[in-house]
C-alpha positions, 0 to 999 in steps of 0.5 A: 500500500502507498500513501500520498505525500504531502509536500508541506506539513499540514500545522506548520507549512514545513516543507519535505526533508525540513525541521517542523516549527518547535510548536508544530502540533504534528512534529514528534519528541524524538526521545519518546516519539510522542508529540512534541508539542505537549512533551514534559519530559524535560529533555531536549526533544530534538529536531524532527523533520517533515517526511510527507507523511504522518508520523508513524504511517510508515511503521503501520503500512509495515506492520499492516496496521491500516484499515482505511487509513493507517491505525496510529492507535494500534500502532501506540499499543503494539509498538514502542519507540525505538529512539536509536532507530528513530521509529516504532517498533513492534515489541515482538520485533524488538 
């Protein structure tokens, strides 16, 4: 399955390969893979830049977590955040 890119982030207009704004509500906390915008952990969250897609779409076509459109809910549940690899990971994967 493919998905459409878009060539700007929908929040902050970042453009493909570009850092979201800091108080993008699409950009994620590259420790926790959350957003960043509501982050409270405390850390530096990093710089995560727009790729085209929604944050965790790739991970969801991978595990085959799509319906009509990738299930970023079921991708939360199953997967955790690999902040070396910068990804969800499916916890029988790890």
């Amino acid at each position: 399955m493919s998905t459409s890119a878009e060539s700007s982030c929908p929040d902050c207009s970042a453009a493909v390969g570009h850092p979201h704004h800091k108080d993008c509500d699409v950009t994620r906390c590259l420790r926790t893979g959350l957003g960043r915008f509501g982050c409270e952990g405390g850390h530096d969250c990093g710089s995560d830049v727009w790729t085209g897609e929604w944050p965790g779409t790739q991970e969801c076509i991978e595990y085959g977590f799509v319906l009509t459109y990738p299930d970023l809910n079921r991708l939360h549940a199953e997967a955790s955040w690999d902040p070396d690899r910068g990804r969800w990971v499916k916890s029988d994967a790890d």
